[in-house]
C-alpha positions as CSV (number, residue, x, y, z in Angstrom):
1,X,18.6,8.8,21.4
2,X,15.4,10.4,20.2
3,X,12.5,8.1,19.3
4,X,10.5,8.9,16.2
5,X,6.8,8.7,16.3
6,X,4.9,5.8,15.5
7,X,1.8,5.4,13.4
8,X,-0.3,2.5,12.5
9,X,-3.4,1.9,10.6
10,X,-5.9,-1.1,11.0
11,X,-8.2,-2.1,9.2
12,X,-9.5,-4.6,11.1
13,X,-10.8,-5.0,14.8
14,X,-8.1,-7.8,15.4
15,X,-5.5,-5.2,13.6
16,X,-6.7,-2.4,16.1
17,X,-6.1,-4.8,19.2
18,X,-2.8,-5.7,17.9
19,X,-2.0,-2.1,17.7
20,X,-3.0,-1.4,20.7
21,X,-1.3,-3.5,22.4
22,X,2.2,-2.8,21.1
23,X,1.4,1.0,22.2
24,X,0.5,-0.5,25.9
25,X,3.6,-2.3,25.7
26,X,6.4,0.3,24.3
27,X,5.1,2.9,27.0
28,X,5.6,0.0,29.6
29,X,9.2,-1.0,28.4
30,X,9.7,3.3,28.1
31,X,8.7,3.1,31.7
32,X,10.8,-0.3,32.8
33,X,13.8,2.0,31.4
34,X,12.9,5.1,33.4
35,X,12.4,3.5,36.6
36,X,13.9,-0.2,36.4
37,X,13.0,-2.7,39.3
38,X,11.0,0.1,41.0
39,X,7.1,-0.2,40.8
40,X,6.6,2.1,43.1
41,X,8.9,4.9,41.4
42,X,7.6,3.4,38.4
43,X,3.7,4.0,39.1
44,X,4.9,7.8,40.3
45,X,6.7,8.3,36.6
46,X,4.2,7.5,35.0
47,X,1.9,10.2,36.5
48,X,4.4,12.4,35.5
49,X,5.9,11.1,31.9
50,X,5.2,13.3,28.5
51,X,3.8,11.4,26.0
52,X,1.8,12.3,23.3
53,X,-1.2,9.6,22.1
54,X,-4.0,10.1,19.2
55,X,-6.2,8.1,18.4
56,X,-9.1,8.3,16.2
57,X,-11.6,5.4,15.3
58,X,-14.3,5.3,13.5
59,X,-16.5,2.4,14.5
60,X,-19.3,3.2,11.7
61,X,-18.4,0.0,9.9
62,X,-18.7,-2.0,13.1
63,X,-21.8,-0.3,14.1
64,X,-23.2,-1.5,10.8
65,X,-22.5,-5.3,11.0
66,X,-24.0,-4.8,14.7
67,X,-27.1,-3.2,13.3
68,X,-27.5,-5.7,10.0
69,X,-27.0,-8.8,12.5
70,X,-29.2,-7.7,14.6
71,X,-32.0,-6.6,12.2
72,X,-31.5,-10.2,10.7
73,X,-32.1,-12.1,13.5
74,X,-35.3,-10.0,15.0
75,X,-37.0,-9.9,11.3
76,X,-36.0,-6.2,10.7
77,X,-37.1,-4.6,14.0
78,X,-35.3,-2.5,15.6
């Protein structure tokens, strides 16, 4: 059976998490099928398993809320 990529988009910090996680957790069940019961040959797998992972984020947005808080609550200064 051949998987098809995946792609997701958040749009929110709690979206990215979310995200993230269910990547962490499809490579782990791809892994728990490649090497079942075995942590050992598990850990060794992985080291070794092709997978392809992008990810692009642009934290401008974040940075900004960061920067207005802060310039609120010190009167402007930076």
């Amino acid at each position: 059976m051949t998987e098809q990529p995946h792609s997701w988009t958040a749009n929110t910090a709690q979206e990215a998490l979310d995200i993230l996680d269910a990547a962490r957790k499809l490579i782990e069940a791809g892994m728990l099928s490649l090497a079942p019961g075995d942590g050992a040959a598990r850990w060794k797998a992985q080291q070794t398993a092709p997978l392809h992972l992008t990810i692009t984020m642009d934290e401008t947005p974040l940075g900004q809320l960061v920067a207005d808080r802060h310039a609120s609550r010190h009167g402007g200064a930076l």
